[in-house]
N, C-alpha and C positions, 0 to 999 in steps of 0.2 A: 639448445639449438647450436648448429655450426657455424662456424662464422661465416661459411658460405649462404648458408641459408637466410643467416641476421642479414647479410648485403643482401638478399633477392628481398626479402622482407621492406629492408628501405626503401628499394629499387619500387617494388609496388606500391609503397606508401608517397613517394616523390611523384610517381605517374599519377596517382588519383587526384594530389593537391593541384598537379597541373591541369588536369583534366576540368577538375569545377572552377579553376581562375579564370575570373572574366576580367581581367587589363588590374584594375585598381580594388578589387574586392572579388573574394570566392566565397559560390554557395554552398550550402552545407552538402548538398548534393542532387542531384537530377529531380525537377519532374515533382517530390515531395516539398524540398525546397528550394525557390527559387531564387529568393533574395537575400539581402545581406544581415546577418544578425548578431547582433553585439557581441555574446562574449564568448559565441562560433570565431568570430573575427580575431577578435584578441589572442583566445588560445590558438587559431590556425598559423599565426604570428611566429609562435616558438617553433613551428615546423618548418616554415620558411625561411625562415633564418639562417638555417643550418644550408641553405644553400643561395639565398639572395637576403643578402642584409634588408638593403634600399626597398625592394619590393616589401617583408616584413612589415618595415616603418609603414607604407604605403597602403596596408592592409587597415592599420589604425587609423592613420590619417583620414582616409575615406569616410571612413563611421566617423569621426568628430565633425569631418564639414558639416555633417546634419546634425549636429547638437542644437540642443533647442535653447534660444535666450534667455530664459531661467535657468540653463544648465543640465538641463536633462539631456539624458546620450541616450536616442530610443531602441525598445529591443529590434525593430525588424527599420529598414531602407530599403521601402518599393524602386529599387533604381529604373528597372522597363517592366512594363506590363505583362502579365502571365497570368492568367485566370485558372494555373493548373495549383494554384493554395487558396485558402480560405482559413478567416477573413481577410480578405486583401484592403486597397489602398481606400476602395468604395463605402466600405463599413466604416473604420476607423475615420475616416474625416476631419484629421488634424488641422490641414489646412497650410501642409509645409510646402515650399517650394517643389521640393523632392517630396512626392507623399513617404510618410512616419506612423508607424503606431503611434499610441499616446501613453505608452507606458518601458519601463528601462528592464534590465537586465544586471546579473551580480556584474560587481565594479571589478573587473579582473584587471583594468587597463595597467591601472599603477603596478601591479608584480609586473606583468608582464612585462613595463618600460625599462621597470629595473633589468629584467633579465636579461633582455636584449642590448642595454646599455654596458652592465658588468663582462658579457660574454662577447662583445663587437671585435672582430679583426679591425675591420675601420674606426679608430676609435672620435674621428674628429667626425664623422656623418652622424653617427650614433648620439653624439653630443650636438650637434645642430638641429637633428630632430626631437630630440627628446626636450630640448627647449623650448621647442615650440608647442608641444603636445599638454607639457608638467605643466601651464596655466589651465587648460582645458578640462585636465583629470581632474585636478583641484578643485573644481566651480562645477564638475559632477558632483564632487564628493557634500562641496559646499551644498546644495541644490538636497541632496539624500536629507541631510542632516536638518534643513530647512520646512522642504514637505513631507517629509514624511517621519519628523518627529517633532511635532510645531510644541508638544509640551516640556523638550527638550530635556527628554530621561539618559541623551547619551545612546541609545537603540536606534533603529528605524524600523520602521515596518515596512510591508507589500500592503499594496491593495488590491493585487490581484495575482492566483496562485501563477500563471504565465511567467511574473516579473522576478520568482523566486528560481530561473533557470529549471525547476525539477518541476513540471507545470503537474501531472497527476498526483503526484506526494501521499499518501496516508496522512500526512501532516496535516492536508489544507480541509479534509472531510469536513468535520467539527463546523467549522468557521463557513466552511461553502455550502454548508447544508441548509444556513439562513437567509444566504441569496435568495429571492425569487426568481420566478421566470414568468410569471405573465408580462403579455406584451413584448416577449423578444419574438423578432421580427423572424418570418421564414426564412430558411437555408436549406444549401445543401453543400455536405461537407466536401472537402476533397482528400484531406486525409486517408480516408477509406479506400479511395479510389486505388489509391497506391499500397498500401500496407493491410495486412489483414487486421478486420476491425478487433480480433481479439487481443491485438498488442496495444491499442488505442483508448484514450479516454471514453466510458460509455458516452451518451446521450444525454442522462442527465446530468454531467459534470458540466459541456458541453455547452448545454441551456443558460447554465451558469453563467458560463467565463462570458457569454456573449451578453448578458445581461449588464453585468459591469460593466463592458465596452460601451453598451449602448449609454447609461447611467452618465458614464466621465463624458462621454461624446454632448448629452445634455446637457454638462455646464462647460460647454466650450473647454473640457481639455484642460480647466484652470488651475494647474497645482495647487494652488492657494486655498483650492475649498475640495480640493478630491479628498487627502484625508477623515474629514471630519464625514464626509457625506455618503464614506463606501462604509457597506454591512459587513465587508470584510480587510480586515486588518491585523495583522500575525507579524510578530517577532521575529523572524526566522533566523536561529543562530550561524546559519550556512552563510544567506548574504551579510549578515551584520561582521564577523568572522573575517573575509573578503574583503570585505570594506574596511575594517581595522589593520587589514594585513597591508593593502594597497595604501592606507595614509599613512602606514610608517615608511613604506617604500619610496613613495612619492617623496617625502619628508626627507628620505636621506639619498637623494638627490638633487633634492633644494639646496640643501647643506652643500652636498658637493658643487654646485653649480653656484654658490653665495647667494642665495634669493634666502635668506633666514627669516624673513616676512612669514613667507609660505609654509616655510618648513617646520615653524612656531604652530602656525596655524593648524597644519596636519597632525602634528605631537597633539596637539592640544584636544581637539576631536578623539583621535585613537584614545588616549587616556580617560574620556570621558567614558569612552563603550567600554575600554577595559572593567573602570570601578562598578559597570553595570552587567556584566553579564554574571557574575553570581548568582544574581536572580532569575535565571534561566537552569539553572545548576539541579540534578535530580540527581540524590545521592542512588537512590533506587535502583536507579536504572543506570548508572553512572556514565554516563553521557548528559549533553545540554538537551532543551527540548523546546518547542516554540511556544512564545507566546500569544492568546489572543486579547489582542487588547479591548477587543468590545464586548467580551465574556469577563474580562479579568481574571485569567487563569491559565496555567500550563497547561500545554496540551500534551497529553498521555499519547504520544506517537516516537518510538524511538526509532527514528530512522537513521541515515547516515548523515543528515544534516545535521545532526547534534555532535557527530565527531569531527565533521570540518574546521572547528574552532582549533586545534591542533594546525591547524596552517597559520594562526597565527599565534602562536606559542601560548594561547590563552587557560588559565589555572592555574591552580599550583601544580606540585609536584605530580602531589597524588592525585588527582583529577586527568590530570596526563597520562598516568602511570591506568586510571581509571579506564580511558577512552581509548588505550592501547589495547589493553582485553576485551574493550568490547567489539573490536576491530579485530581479534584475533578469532574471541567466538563467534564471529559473521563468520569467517572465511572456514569457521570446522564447520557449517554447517550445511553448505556447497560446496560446488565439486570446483569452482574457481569465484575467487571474489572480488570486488566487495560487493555484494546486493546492498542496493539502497534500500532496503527494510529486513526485518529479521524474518528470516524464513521460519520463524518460531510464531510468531503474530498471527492468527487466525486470517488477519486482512491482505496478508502477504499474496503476492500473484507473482509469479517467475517469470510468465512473459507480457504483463500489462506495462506500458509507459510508466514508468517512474514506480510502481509499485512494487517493487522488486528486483528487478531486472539490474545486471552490471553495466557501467559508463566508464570508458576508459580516461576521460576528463573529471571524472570524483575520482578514479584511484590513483590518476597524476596527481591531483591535490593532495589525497590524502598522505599521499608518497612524501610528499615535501614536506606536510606537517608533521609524518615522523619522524624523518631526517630530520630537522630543522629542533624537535624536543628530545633528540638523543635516545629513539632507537632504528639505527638503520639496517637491522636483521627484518623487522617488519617492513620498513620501504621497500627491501629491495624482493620480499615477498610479494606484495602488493605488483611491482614493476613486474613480476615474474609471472602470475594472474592475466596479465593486461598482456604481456608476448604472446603466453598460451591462446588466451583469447581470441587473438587474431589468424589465429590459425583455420580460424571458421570465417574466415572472410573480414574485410572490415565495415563492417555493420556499422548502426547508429546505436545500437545496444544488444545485451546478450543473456542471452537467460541464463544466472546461475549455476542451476543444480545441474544441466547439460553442456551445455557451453556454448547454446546456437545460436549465432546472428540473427536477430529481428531489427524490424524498422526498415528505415531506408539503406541502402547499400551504397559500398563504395564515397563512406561518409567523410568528410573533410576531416572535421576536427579530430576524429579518430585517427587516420592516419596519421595528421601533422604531431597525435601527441604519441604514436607507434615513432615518428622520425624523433622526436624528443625525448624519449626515455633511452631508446637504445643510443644516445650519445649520453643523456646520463649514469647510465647501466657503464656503459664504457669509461668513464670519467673516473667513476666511482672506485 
């Protein structure tokens, strides 16, 4: 691209973030989504940044006011009413001041704090909000590690494929297939309404995810007894990954800020997931893989959540060196990448949610974890994928093997991580 055209490129990616800001929180976009969602928020963050620090911080700020007193930061914040999603504030029935889901999203808060902290023009606001935020992220992380590893392996699980950010996954099949569905109560989607039902989860995934909702809604919501009591519970090295990467982040931040309490505490967590995720390890397939814990077994699904662990410099050498080739074979295998599943897998779909399709927030990720493990020929591959990309508009995802925007359009977090790459492309 020309640099004229890289400016018109921002130029539309700044108008879109503007366009779905409503004051204190932006949705992901028009009509499909209305409200505010976790770690939509967090990543819209880095985009904003780049031209309103204070607003940035304001994005995350927001999502923490509804943090829940055991410390869960929920994935969705019904802030006004709009009956054009589903399930909304009426299903779920948390019972928050602000209606909440009753379930969280991957923990991106802590990179994100860092990065907006390391990279502040203003460096004394950046530091006054990030003080205020670093207890919060902490007593998320604390909260992950609580409920949702109460045997204390060092892992956590989801209990519900939604909370794993890549809600259709090939990953979750296995595990969702033991869900029931009698007795979930009648609906009607609205998903559909907006998007064509081909790029969306069927019907009986659907049955599924609302079945849990309903399930945790019946024991009041109680962290304390949703593990033990959901049919489904998976490893997923994507959020665990995330979550290792954000308590070293957070941690060296404490340090810099002398709270070495915290910062003690975050090492100590990260270390613990570190000596555990071996056991997630398929030399096979050479990438990580999830696990299900009420099967006791890896799950044979090599998607791109197995190579996310590379954002946190997690393996040895060779394991890295592993999960570089497999990140190289996705991208020979379409015409831009990364497809979060291998277009080789019989189960692959090019344009179903999460079962194939490109997200330019897994290949900002995955860009950083190859930068970050020494090789930056592939990041800046991956960056190059994700320009191309948008060349089709900026969609909420994009089929592989063609390059066409599906989902919803004129997506937030897409643009804001189109404004974030092209200052790291430039940096670079």
């Amino acid at each position: 691209m020309t640099t004229h055209s890289l400016e018109a490129l921002r130029a539309q990616a700044a108008a879109i973030v503007r366009d779905n800001d409503r004051g204190a929180y932006t949705v992901p976009t028009k009509g499909l989504y209305p409200f505010q969602w976790n770690w939509d928020s967090c990543l819209t963050a880095l985009g904003q940044r780049h031209s309103d620090e204070r607003r940035a911080f304001l994005e995350i700020e927001t999502l923490f006011a509804h943090q829940w007193p055991d410390g869960m930061v929920p994935h969705i914040v019904f802030h006004t009413p709009d009956d054009s999603y589903f399930p909304g504030p009426e299903v779920w029935r948390t019972g928050r001041p602000t209606p909440t889901s009753g379930i969280t999203q991957p923990p991106v808060a802590g990179l994100v704090l860092r990065r907006l902290v390391e990279t502040a023009a203003d460096r004394a606001l950046a530091e006054e909000k990030a003080r205020l935020l670093l207890p919060k992220i902490a007593a998320w992380h604390r909260w992950f590690h609580a409920m949702r590893d109460p045997a204390g392996s060092g892992l956590v699980a989801i209990l519900h494929p939604w909370e794993s950010g890549r809600d259709n996954s090939i990953d979750w099949d296995e595990a969702l297939a033991r869900v029931p569905t009698d007795g979930v109560e009648p609906y009607v989607r609205r998903d559909t309404q907006h998007v064509d039902p081909a790029e969306r989860p069927r019907k009986v995934e659907y049955d599924r995810y609302l079945w849990l909702v309903q399930r945790f809604r019946s024991l009041g919501w109680d962290n304390r007894v949703l593990h033990d009591a959901s049919p489904f519970r998976v490893v997923d090295p994507a959020i665990n990954a995330i979550l290792v990467r954000s308590e070293e982040d957070i941690a060296h931040l404490a340090r810099r800020f002398g709270e070495t309490e915290l910062a003690a505490e975050a090492e100590a967590r990260a270390a613990r997931a570190r000596a555990a995720f071996d056991s997630l390890w398929s030399p096979d397939l050479g990438q990580y893989l999830p696990f299900d814990r009420v099967a006791g077994q890896l799950v044979t699904s090599p998607s791109v959540g197995g190579l996310l662990p590379l954002l946190a410099g997690l393996g040895d050498e060779g394991k890295r060196i592993a999960m570089r080739d497999r990140i190289r074979t996705l991208r020979s295998r379409v015409r831009r990448g990364v497809p979060t599943h291998d277009p080789a897998d019989p189960r692959f779909e090019a344009k179903r949610y999460w079962r194939g399709p490109c997200w330019l927030i897994i290949n900002y990720l995955l860009a950083d974890g190859l930068d970050r493990c020494g090789f930056p020929e592939d990041a800046a591959a991956v960056r190059a994928d994700s320009l191309a990309l948008v060349e089709n508009g900026f969609a909420e995802y994009y089929d592989p093997l063609t390059g066409e925007g599906l989902g919803g359009g004129n997506f937030t977090w897409t643009a804001a991580i189109v404004i974030e790459t092209l200052a790291t492309s430039a940096a670079a």
